[in-house]
C-alpha positions as MATLAB code, in Angstrom:
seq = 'XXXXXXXXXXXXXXXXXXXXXXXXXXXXXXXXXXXXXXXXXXXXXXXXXXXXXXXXXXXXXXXXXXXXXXXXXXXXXXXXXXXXXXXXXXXXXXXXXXXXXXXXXXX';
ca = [
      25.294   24.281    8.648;
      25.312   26.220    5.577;
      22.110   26.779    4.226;
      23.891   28.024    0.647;
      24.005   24.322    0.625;
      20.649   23.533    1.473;
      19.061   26.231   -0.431;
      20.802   25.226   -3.933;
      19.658   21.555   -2.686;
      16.253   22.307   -2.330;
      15.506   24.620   -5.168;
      17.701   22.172   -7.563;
      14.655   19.245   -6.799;
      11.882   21.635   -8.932;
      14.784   21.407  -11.865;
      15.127   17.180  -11.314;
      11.210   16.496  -10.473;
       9.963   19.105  -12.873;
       8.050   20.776   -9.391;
       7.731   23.803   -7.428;
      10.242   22.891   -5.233;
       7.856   25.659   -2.769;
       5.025   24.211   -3.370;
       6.185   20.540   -2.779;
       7.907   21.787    0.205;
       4.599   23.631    1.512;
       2.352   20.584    1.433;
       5.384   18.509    2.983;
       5.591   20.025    6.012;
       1.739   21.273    6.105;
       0.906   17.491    5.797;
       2.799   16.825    9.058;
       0.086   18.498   11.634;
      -2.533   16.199    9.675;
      -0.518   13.214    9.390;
      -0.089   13.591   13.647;
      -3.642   13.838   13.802;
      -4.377   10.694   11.496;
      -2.545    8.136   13.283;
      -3.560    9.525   16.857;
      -6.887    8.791   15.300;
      -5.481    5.328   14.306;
      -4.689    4.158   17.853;
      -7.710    5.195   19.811;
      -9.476    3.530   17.249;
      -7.602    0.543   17.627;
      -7.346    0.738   21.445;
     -11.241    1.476   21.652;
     -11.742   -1.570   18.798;
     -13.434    0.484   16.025;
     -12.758    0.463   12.650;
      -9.111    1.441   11.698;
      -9.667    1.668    7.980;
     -10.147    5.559    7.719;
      -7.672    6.637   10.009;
      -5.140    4.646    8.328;
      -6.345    5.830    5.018;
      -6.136    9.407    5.906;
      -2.337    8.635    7.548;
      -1.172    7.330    4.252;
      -2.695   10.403    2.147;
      -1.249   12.801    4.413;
       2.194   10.660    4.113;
       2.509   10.621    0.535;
       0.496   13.776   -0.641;
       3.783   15.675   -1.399;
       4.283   12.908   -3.482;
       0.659   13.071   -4.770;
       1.379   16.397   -6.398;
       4.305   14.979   -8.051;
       2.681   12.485   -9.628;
       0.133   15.248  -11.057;
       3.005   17.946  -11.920;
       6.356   16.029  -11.968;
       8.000   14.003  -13.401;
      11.449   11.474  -12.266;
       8.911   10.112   -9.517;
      10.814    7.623   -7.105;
       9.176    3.826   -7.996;
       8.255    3.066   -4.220;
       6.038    6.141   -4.359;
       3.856    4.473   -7.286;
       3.570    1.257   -4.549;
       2.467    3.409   -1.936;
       0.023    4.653   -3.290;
      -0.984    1.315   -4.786;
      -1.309   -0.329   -1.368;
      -3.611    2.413   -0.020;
      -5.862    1.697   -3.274;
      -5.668   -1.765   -2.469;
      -6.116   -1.235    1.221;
      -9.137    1.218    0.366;
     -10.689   -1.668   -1.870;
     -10.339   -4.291    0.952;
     -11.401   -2.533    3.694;
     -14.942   -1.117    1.924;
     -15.267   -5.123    0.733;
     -15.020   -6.079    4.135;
     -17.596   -3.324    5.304;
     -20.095   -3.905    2.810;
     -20.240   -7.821    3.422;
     -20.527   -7.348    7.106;
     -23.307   -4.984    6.223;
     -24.500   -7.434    4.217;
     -24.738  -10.268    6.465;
     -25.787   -8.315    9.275;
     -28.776   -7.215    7.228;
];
């Protein structure tokens, strides 16, 4: 493996997404611990039949927050990052609907 390769690689995507390639790279792999935690989260929620909605919330931020910061600092951003984080809007929007009219009728 040469990592002249990888080096000029990885500092070259600061130049092409107008990033801190360090910076991008440090909440990349930093998210990964979190991301673990989220969906372990996910499933005993799901196996103990609780709400799922948070977990999987969190395990999407933590999978696209590198990509977060790009869309604050960068520019170039891949297209099927914009839909990601569109569906965890739209999965935030449904899932607090949902609450609130259980709530509701509950009440």
């Amino acid at each position: 493996m040469d990592w002249h390769i990888i080096r000029h690689w990885f500092l070259g995507l600061g130049d092409r997404y107008g990033v801190n390639p360090f910076i991008f790279g440090s909440i990349y792999v930093g998210a990964i611990p979190f991301f673990t935690l989220s969906v372990g989260w996910l499933v005993r929620n799901v196996r103990r039949k609780k709400s799922a909605a948070l977990p999987a919330l969190s395990a999407s931020f933590f999978f696209v927050s590198a990509y977060l910061y790009l869309l604050v600092a960068g520019r170039n951003i891949p297209f099927w990052v914009y839909g990601v984080i569109a569906g965890m809007i739209a999965f935030g929007i449904y899932s607090t609907a949902k609450k609130i009219r259980a709530q509701v009728k509950g009440a």
